[in-house]
C-alpha positions as CSV (number, residue, x, y, z in Angstrom):
1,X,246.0,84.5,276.4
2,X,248.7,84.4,274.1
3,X,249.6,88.0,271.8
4,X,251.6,88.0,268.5
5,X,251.9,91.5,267.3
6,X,253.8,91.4,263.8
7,X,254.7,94.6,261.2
8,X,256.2,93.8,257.8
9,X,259.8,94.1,258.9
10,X,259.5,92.1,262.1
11,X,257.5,90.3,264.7
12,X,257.9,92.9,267.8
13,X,255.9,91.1,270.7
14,X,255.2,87.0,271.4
15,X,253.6,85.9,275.0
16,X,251.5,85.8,276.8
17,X,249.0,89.0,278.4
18,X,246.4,89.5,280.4
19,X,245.0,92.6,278.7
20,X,245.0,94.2,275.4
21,X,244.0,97.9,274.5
22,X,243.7,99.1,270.9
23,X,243.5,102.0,268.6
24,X,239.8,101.0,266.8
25,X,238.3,102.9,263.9
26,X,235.7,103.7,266.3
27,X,236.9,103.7,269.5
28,X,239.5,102.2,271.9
29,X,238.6,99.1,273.1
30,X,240.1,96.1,275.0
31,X,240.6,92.3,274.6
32,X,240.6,90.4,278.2
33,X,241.2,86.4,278.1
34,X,237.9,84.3,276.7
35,X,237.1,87.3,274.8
36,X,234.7,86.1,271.8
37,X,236.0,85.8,267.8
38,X,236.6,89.0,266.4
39,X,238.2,90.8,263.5
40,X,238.3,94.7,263.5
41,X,240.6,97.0,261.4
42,X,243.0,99.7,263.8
43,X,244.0,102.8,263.2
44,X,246.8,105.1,263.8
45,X,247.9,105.1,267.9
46,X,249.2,102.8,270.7
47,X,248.8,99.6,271.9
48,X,248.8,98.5,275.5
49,X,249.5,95.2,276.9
50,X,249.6,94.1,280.3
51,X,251.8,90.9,281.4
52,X,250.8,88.4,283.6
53,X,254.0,90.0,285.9
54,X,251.4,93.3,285.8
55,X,254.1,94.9,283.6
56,X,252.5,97.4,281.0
57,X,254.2,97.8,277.8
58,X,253.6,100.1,275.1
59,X,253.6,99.5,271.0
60,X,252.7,102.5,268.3
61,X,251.1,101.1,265.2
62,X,250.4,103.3,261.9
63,X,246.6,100.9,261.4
64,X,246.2,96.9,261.2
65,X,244.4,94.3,261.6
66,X,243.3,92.1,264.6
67,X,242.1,88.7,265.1
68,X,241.3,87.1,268.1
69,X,240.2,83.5,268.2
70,X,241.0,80.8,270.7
71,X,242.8,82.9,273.5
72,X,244.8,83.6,270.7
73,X,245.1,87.8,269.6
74,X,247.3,88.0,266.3
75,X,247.8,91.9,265.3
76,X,249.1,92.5,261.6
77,X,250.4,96.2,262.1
78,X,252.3,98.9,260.3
């Protein structure tokens, strides 16, 4: 699935991932590839990707927004 992680300043990470894990309001949770719509509100911690390479990367995030729709995540963070 493709990711586009993007804060005010800058868009820090574009490509594709097999996995996502996020900071929710309540809760961690994860987005795998055919993952239904879904639009949540994230708070203060650290995103994980995984690439398809099985490389894991790590973002902080202040809070944000994410969609996913399509195979397509799109995270709006601070």
């Amino acid at each position: 699935m493709k990711l586009e992680i993007i804060t005010p300043d800058e868009s820090i990470y574009t490509g594709e991932v097999m996995l996502v894990q996020l900071p929710g309001l309540d809760g961690s949770f994860e987005i795998l590839n055919n993952h239904a719509p879904l639009v949540s509100i994230l708070k203060e911690g650290q995103i994980k990707i995984k690439t398809p390479e099985k490389q894991e990367k790590f973002f902080d995030i202040k809070g944000g927004v994410i969609e996913v729709l399509k195979n397509k995540v799109l995270i709006l963070a601070e």
